[in-house]
C-alpha positions in Angstrom: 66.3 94.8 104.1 66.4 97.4 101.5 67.6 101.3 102.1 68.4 104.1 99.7 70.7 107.2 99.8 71.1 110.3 97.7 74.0 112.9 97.4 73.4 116.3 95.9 76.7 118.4 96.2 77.9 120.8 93.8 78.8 118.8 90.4 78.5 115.1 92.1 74.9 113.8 92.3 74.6 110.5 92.9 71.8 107.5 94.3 72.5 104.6 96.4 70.5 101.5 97.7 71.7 98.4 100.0 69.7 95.9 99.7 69.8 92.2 101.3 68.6 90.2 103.9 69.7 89.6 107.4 69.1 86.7 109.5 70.2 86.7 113.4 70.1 85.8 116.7 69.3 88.6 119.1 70.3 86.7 122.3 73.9 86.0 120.8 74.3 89.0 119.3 75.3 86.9 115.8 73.8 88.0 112.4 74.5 87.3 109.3 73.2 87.9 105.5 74.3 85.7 102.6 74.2 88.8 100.6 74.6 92.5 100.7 74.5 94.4 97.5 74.9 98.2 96.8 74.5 99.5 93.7 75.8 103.1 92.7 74.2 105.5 89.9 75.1 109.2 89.5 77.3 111.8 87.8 80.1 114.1 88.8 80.1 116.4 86.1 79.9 114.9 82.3 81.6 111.6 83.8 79.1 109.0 85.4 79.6 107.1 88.7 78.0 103.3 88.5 78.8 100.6 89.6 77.8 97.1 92.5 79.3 96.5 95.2 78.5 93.0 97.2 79.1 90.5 99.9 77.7 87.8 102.3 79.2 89.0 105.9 78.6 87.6 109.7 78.9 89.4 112.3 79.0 88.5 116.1 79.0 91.2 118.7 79.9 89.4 121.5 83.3 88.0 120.0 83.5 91.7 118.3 84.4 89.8 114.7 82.8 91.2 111.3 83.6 89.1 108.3 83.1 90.2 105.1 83.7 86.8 103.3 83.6 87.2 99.4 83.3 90.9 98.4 82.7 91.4 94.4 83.3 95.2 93.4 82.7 96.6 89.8 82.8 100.5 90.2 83.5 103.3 87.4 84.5 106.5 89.5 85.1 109.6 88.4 88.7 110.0 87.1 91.2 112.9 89.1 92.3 113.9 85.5 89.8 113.7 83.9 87.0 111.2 82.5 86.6 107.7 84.5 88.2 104.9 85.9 86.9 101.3 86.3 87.3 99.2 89.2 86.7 95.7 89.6 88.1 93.5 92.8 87.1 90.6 95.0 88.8 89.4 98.3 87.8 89.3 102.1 87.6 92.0 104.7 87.9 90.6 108.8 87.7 92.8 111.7 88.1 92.3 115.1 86.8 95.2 117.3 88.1 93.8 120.2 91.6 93.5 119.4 91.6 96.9 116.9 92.8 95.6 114.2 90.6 95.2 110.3 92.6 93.2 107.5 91.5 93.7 103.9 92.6 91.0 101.2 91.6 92.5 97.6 92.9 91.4 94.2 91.2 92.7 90.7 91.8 95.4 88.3 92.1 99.2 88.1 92.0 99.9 84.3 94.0 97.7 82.7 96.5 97.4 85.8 96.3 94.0 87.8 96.6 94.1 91.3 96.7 92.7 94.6 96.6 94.3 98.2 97.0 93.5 101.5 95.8 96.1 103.8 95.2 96.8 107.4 94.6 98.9 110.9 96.6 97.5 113.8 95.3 100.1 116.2 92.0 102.4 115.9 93.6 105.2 118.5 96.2 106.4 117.1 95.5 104.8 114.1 98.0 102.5 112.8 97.4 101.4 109.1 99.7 98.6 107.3 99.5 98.0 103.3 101.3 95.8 100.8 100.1 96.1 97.7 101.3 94.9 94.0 100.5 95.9 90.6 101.9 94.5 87.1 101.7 98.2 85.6 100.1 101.7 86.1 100.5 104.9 84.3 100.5 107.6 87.4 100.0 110.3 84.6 96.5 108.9 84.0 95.3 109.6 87.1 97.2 112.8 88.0 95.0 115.8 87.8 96.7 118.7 86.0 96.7 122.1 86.7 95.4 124.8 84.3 98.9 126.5 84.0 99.0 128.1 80.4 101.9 126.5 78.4 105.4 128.4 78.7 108.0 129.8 76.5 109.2 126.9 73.7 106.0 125.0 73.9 106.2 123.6 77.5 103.7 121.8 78.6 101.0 122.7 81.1 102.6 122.2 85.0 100.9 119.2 86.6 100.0 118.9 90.2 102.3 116.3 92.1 100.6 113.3 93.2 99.4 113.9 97.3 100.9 110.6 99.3 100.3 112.5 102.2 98.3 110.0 103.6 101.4 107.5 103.9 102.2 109.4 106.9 
């Protein structure tokens, strides 16, 4: 199985292919591939998106369960502030259609901060999400994007745009 994807908008270009195999049986509706991979390879702006992303997964439609049972990430993405972050995680994702619910269970690295995180949807309508995550250290600043406010009177520094947790709702 191989298939390939572009993106051409405004200063993010980027080209994707998933490749693997798949292996199945129709009647049961179970499939499975003891590898997926996709591999990244663009640019938004001067900072370049790369990176793999892979896993063996099952899947059974008839019990509604997708496993993903040993993802691998290394991603560099482009940075909010500026320049690039680099990702690198492993851990398991399970859903179960059926019941609504998808747990995620992902431990690795963003920069130099070591983390682990357990996340999850308990309901797809209305959307119910769950998340406990740890981290050893992070620098927020790194990763907050700054506005382009011209410094004020005494040398103050540029204003910087507050970090949206809007999604927490």
């Amino acid at each position: 199985f191989m298939a390939s994807f572009s993106v051409d908008e405004g200063p993010m270009q980027a080209k994707g292919k998933l490749s693997g195999s798949l292996e199945g049986d129709i009647a049961k509706l179970a499939f499975a591939s003891p590898l997926w991979t996709l591999t990244l390879d663009g640019r938004k702006g001067d900072t370049a998106i790369k990176g793999t992303l892979s896993t063996p997964w099952t899947a059974n439609f008839k019990s509604q369960a997708i496993d993903l049972t040993r993802i691998a990430a290394d991603v560099q993405l482009p940075n909010p502030k500026g320049g690039a972050l680099a990702l690198k995680a492993s851990g398991v994702v399970n859903a179960r259609l059926d019941k609504h619910m998808v747990t995620a269970l992902l431990s690795g690295k963003l920069d130099q901060s070591a983390f682990s995180a357990r996340l999850g949807m308990s309901s797809f309508t209305p959307a119910a999400y769950n998340f406990d995550i740890g981290i050893d250290q992070i620098d927020a600043d790194r990763y907050r994007a700054s506005n382009a406010a011209p410094a004020g009177k005494g040398g103050e520094a540029a204003a910087q745009a507050p970090i949206d947790l809007s999604a927490l709702k």
